[in-house]
N, C-alpha and C positions, 0 to 999 in steps of 0.2 A: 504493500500500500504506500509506504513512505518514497518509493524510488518511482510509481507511478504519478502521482502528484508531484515531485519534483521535475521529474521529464517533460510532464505536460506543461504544466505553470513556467516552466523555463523555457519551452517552446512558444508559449503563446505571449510569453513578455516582450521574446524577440521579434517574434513575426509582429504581432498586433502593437504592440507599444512602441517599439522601436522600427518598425517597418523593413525587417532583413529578410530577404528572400531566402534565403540560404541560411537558413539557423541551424545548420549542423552541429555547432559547436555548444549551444546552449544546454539542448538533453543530453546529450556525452559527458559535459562538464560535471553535468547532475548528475550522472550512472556513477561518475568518479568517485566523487566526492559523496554521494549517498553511500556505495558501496562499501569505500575505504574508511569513510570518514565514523563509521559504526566502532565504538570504542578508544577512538583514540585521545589523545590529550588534547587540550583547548588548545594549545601554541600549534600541535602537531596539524591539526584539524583547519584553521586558520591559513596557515603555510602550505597547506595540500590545494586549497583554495588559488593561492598566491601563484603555485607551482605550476599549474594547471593554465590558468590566466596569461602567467608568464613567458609560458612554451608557445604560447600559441602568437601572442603579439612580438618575443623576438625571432622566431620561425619564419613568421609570415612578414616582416622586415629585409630579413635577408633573403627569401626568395620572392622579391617584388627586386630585388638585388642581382641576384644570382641567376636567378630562372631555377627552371627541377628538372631533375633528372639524376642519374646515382651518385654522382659525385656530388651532386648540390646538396643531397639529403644527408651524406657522410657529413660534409661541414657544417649543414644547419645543426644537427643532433650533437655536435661537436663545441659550434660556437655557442648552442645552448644551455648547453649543462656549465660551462663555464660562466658563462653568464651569471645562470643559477644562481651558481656556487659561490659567484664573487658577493651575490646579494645576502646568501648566508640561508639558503637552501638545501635541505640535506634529506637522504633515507627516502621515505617514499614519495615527498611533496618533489624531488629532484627527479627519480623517475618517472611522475607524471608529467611532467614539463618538458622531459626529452619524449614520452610517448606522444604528447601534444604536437611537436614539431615534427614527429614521424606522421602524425594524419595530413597537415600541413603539407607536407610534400608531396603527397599521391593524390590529395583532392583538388581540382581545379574548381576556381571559382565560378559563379555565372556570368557572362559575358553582361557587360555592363552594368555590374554591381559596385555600391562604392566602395571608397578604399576600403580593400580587403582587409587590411591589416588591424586598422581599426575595430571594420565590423565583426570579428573574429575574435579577437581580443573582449569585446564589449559581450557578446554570445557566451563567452566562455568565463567572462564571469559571473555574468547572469547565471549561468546553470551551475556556477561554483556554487552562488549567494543562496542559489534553491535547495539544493543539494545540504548547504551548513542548516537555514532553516528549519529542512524537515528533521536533518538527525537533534535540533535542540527543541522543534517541538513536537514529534513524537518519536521520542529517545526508545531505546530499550526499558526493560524493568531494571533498574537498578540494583534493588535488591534481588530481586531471581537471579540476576548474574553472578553476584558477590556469593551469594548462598551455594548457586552450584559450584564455584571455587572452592569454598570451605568445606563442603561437607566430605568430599575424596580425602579431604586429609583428614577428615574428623574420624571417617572411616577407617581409614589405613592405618592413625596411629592407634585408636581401639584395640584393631588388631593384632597390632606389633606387641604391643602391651599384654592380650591375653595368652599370644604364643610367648611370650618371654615367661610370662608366670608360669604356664604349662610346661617349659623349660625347668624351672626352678623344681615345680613338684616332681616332676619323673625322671630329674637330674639326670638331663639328656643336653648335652655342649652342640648336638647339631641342629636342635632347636632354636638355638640360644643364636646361632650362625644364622640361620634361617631369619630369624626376627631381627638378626642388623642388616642384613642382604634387604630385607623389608621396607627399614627406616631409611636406609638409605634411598631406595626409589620412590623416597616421599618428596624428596627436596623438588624434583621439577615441577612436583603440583603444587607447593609452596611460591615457589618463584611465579608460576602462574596463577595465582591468588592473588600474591604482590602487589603484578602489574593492576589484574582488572580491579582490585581495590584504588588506586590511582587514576582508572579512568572513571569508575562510576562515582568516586567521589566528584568528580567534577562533573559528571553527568547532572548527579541532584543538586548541585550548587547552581549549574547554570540555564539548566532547563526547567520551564514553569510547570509542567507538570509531571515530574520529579520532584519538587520543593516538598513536599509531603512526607519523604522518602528519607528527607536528610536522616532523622532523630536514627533511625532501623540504620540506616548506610555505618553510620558514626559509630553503633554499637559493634558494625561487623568491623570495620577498618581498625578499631583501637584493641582488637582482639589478635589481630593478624600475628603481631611484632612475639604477643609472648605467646604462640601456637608457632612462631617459628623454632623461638628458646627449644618450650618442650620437645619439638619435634628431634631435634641434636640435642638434647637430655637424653632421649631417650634411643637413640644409639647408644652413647656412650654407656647407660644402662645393659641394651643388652649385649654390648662387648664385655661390659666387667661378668655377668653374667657367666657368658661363655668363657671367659678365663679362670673364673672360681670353678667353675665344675670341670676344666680338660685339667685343673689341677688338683682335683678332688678334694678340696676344700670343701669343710662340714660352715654349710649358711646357716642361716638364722631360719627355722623351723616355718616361720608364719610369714616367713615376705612375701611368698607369694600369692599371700592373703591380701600385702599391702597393694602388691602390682596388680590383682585382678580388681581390686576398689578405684584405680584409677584409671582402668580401661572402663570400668560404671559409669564413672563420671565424665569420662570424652564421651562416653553416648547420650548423656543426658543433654550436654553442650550439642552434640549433633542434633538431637531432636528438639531444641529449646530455644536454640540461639540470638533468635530475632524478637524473641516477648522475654525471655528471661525469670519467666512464671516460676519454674521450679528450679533456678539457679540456688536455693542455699538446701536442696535434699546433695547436689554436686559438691557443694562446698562442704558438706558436712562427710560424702564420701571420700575429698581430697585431703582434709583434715584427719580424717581415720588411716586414710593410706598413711600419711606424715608419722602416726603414734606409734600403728605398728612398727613402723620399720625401724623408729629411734629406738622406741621398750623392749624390742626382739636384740636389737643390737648387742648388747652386754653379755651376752651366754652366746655368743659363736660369733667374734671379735677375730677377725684377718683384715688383711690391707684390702680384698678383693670385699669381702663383706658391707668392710665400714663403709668404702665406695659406694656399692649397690645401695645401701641405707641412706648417705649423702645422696645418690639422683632420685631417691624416691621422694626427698624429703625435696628437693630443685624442682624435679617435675610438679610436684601438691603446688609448689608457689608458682608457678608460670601458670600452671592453670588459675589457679585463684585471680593473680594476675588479669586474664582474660576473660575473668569472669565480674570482675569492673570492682573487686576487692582492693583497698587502699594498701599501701605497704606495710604503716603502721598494725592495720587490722591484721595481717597479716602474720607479722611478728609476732604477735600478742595469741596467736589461735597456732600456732607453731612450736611453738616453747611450751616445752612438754620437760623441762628439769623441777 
């Protein structure tokens, strides 16, 4: 819907308001920039526009110049990415700008149309301007986006968590391996959480109907940083893991009491995230993981144990962390001497 409204409104600006016969460049601009412009940053989004615009009116300069033909289009796509570049053009607002000067060379204008250059230029950012339009004002859901970011990891580290516990009980080291091989192929759904928490933040800051969405956005975005923590907590968790048991080291009887209480509680965070209704049943199971692991501590005391018991007690806080708990509070519900 949002790319067919910009194509057409960008078409009939050109044709009807500005009187261009040849408004090729207007809906293309739009396809561009609707297409690409889906998620990016406000600068990025902006500059895609510019890119766009720009390919077409120094393209069509220099072959009002040059004339076309294969060599002409080597140097227009040549002298324009420079161009670009020099304006401070980059990534894919620069590819669109050399793709712009490649239409430029194989389309011939209509015989007696006015300056091309001009009119093409003028086309092209009418259907840029449409194209920005539509994505700010019927955006994505902001929050379904962020959510479907979050919950893959909410998921995966759950898991990692129950297979490391199950690790612990059946004092199995290739469990334990399994559940860092795990954590670790969490991090690229991390990294992509990141980004789209960056774009939809600006999504709901700058689109009117997203402004509703801020309060929910803000709650998933200030949770990202310490679900990163945990997530490398919780390797380093089940490497000590697997080193305590390939060295057959005697743990602490009930940890893996404490590790299945915090795979509880990232599922509760998976199913709650965005109302936060039943955030302190989670905190009260991140708090119990933190007890047992300190109280168990003292009867099966090795450097690989005490470890394990320090990331159960780092993980309890990065989650609490992310679950909008202050640090003081924190401290105070931790301290188990």
């Amino acid at each position: 819907m949002r790319l067919s409204i910009a194509t057409s409104a960008a078409f009939f600006v050109s044709t009807h308001v500005f009187g261009h016969e040849q408004a090729f460049f207007a809906p293309v601009a739009a396809v561009i920039v609707s297409m690409a412009g889906v998620g990016l940053r406000a600068r990025t989004l902006f500059e895609l526009v510019i890119g766009v615009a720009l390919g077409v009116l120094v393209g069509e300069l220099l072959i009002l110049t040059i004339g076309r033909g294969v060599w002409q289009m080597a140097l227009v796509v040549v002298l324009t990415m420079v161009v670009s570049t020099l304006v401070g053009l980059k990534g894919l607002a620069l590819t669109q700008a050399a793709n712009s000067s490649v239409l430029l060379a194989v389309i011939i204008p209509a015989a007696g149309a006015d300056n091309p250059a001009l009119t093409r230029f003028t086309d092209a950012l009418v259907g840029g301007v449409a194209g920005l339009a539509m994505v700010l004002l019927l955006p994505r859901n902001a929050v379904r986006d962020i959510d479907a970011e979050v919950q893959p990891v909410l998921t995966r580290l759950a898991d990692v968590l129950v297979l490391t516990a199950r690790a612990l009980r059946e004092s199995d080291a290739g469990l334990a391996d399994t559940a860092l091989d795990d954590s670790r192929a969490i991090q690229p759904f991390v990294e992509s959480m990141e980004s789209t928490a960056a774009n939809v933040t600006e999504i709901a800051r700058m689109s009117p109907m997203r402004w509703s969405q801020r309060e929910q956005v803000e709650v998933y975005v200030a949770t990202i940083h310490d679900l990163d923590n945990a997530v490398r907590d919780t390797r380093v968790l089940a490497r000590r893991v697997g080193s305590m048991l390939r060295h057959a080291e005697t743990g602490a009887p009930d940890m893996h009491l404490a590790i299945d209480a915090l795979a509880e509680a990232v599922r509760i965070f998976a199913d709650d995230l965005s109302e936060r209704d039943d955030f302190d049943r989670a905190r009260q199971q991140l708090v119990e993981a933190a007890r047992i692991a300190v109280t168990a501590l003292p009867g099966a005391m090795t450097m690989n144990s005490a470890a394990i018991a320090a990331q159960v007690r780092s993980l309890a806080a990065d989650l609490l962390f992310a679950s909008g708990a202050r640090r003081d509070e924190i401290d105070e519900r931790l301290d188990f001497d």
